[in-house]
Each structure stands twice: as C-alpha cells, then as structure tokens.
C-alpha positions in Angstrom: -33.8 -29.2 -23.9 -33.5 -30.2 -27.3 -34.3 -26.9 -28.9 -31.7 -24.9 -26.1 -28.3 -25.6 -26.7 -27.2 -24.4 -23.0 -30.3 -26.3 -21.0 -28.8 -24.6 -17.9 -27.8 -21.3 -18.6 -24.7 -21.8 -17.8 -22.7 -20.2 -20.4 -21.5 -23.5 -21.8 -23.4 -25.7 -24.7 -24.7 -29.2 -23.8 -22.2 -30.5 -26.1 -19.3 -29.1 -24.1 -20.6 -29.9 -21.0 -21.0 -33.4 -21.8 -17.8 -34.1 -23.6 -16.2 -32.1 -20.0 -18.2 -34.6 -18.1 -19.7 -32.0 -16.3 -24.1 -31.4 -15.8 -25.6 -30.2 -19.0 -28.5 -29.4 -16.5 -26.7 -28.1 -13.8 -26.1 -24.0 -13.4 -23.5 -25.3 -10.7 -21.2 -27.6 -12.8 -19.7 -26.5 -15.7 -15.8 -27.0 -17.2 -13.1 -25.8 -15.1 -9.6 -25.2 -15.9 -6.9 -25.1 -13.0 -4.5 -22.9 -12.7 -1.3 -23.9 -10.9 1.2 -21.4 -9.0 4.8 -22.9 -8.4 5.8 -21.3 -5.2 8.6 -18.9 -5.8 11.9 -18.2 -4.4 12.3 -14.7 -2.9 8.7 -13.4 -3.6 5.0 -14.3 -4.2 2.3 -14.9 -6.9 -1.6 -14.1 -7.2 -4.1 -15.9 -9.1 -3.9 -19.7 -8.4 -7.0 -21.3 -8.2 -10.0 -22.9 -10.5 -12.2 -21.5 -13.3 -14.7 -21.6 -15.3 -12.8 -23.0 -19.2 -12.2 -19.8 -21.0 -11.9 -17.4 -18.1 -9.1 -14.6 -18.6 -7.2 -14.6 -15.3 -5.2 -12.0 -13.9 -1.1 -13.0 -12.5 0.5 -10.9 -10.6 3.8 -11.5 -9.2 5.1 -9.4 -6.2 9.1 -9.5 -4.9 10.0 -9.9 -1.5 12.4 -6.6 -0.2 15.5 -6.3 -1.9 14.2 -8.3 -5.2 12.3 -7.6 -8.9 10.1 -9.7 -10.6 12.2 -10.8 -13.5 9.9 -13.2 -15.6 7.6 -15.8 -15.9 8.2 -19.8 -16.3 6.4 -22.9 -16.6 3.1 -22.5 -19.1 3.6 -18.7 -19.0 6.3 -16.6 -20.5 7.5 -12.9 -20.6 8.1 -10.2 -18.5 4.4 -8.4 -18.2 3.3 -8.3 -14.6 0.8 -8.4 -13.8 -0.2 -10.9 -16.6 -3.7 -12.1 -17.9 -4.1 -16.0 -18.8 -6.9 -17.5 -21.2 -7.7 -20.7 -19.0 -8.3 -22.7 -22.2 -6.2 -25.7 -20.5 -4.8 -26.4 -17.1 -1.7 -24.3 -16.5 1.2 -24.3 -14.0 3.5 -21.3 -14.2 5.7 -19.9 -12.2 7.7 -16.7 -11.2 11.6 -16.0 -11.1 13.4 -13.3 -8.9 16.0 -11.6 -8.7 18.3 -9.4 -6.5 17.9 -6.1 -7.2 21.4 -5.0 -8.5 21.1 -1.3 -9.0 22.7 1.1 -6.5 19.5 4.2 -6.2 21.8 6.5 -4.5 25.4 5.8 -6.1 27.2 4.5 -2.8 28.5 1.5 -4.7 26.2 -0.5 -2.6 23.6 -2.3 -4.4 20.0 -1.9 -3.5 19.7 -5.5 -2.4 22.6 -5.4 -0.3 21.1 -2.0 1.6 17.6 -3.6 2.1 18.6 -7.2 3.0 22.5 -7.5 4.4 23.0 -4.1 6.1 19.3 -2.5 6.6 20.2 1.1 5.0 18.5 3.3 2.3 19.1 2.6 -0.8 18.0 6.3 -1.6 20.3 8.1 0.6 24.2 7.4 0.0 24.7 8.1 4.1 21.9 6.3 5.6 23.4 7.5 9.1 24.2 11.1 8.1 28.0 11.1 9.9 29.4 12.3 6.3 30.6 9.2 5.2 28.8 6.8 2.4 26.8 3.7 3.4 29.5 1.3 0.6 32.5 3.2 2.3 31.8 2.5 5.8 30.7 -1.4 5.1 34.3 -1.2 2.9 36.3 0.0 6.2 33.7 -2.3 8.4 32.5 0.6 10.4 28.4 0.6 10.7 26.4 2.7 8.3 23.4 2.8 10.2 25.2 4.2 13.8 26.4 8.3 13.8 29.3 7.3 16.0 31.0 5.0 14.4 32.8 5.7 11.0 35.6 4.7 9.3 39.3 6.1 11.3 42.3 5.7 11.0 45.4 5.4 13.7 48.7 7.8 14.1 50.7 6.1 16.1 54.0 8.3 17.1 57.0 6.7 18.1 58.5 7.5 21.4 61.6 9.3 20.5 64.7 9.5 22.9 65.9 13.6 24.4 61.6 14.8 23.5 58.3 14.0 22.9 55.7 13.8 20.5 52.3 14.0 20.6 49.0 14.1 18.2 48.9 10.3 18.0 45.1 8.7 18.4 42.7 8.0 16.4 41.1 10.1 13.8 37.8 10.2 11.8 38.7 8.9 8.0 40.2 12.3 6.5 41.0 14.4 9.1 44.3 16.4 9.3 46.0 15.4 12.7 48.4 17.9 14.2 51.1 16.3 15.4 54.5 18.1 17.7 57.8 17.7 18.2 59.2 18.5 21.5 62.9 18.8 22.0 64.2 17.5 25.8 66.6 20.3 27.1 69.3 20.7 25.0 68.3 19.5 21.8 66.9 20.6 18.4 64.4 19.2 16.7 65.8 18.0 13.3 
C-alpha cells in the first residue's frame, strides 16, 4: 500500500522489512534479532531466544549454590543483573561466576566451602552445635556436621616403675584432664 508505510501492521515500515528480507505484507514476518546465551560455568542464564529488531530483552543470570554472579561477557558488559538488551543486532553474551569467598558466620570457612565441600551453614559458625566451629573441626579433620565427633586430643601417661598413673584417654579439644600419681608401697611420689 503505497499511501501506508507499514502495509501489514506489523510495527515495521515496508522499507525495513524489505531491506531485512522479510514480508512487507505479512503480520507474521517481520526482522528478528537473535540473542545468543554462552552456557556458563557454575550457574545459568535467562533470555536466549529470537525477537522482533528493537525489542528490549530482559538477562538474568542465576549462580549455582556456593557461587555469585560476577559479570557479564561477550556482547554484554557490567555487573547489573538482571540486565535489559536493545536487540538492535544479533548478540551473544555470556555470564561469569564465581566462588563465593565470604565467610557469613566468621568460622574462617568460606561460604563456598560450607555449601559445596563440607554441606554446613554458612550462617551458623557450629553447623552441628557440639561447641566447636565448622573451620576448626574441618582444621583438626573431625566432621562439622556430626554431634559426636569433634576435635580431641590424646594423654597418653607413661607406665612408671614402683606406681601408677592414670587419666590418660582421650579428651574433647580443651578439656582439663585429671590425671594421678600413685606411689607402689614404699615410695613417694616426687
């Protein structure tokens, strides 16, 4: 239609339409843009697909447990998530992530390292509540997720000649062992 600039109602002019190589009569074909997702490492991206030329498209990248969405690569940039895209051109962009260093609760355990490597909260410092931190028992290889096991440590008492001695074993981390000195008849404990 000479005196209609958009002959389908589309949204795009003739003009466009033709130099896109799409229908100028055709509601149903019209330029299209694609938008490309590079599948990430350690997390996952929303919004690949194809639309209409000129669209604004919402990103959005979401981390897998133990990770943050650090930025964007590829045709997008920056650190805004989720992110809107003007599909004025085909685009492929991509997402990075990365472990999530902090330590929530202060048990010099990162927050990556509770979620992924030992399963513990990364908001409580003693996951299993037996009065010892989550980074302390993985430091002295005891489980932080078990009540009954814990960090110890041995007393081991020597067999001495004319007595005994007792109160060796092994103790909870930071408990004050009691330990005695028996004499055999005739002797003195020095």
């Amino acid at each position: 239609d000479p005196n209609n600039p958009d002959s389908d109602s589309d949204g795009f002019s003739d003009g466009t339409e033709v130099t896109e190589s799409t229908d100028p009569n055709s509601e149903g074909s019209y330029p299209t843009r694609e938008l490309t997702v590079i599948t990430p490492e350690n997390g996952t991206t929303t919004g690949a697909g194809t639309y209409p030329l000129g669209a604004l498209v919402q990103l959005e990248a979401n981390p897998e447990l133990g990770y943050l969405f650090d930025n964007w690569t590829g045709d997008a940039f920056g650190v805004s998530n989720p992110l809107s895209l003007l599909m004025d051109q085909n685009l492929t962009v991509g997402a990075d992530f990365g472990q999530d260093s902090s330590d929530t609760d202060n048990d010099n355990l990162t927050n990556y390292q509770e979620l992924v490597v030992h399963g513990t909260n990364p908001n409580i410092a003693d996951s299993d509540g037996d009065g010892f931190n989550d980074g302390l028992e993985v430091a002295e290889s005891s489980n932080p997720n078990e009540t009954g096991d814990f960090p110890t440590r041995i007393l081991t008492v020597i067999s001495p000649t004319n007595g005994t001695v007792t109160g060796g074993g092994t103790y909870r981390l930071g408990t004050v062992a009691s330990v005695l000195a028996t004499p055999a008849l005739g002797y003195v404990f020095n």
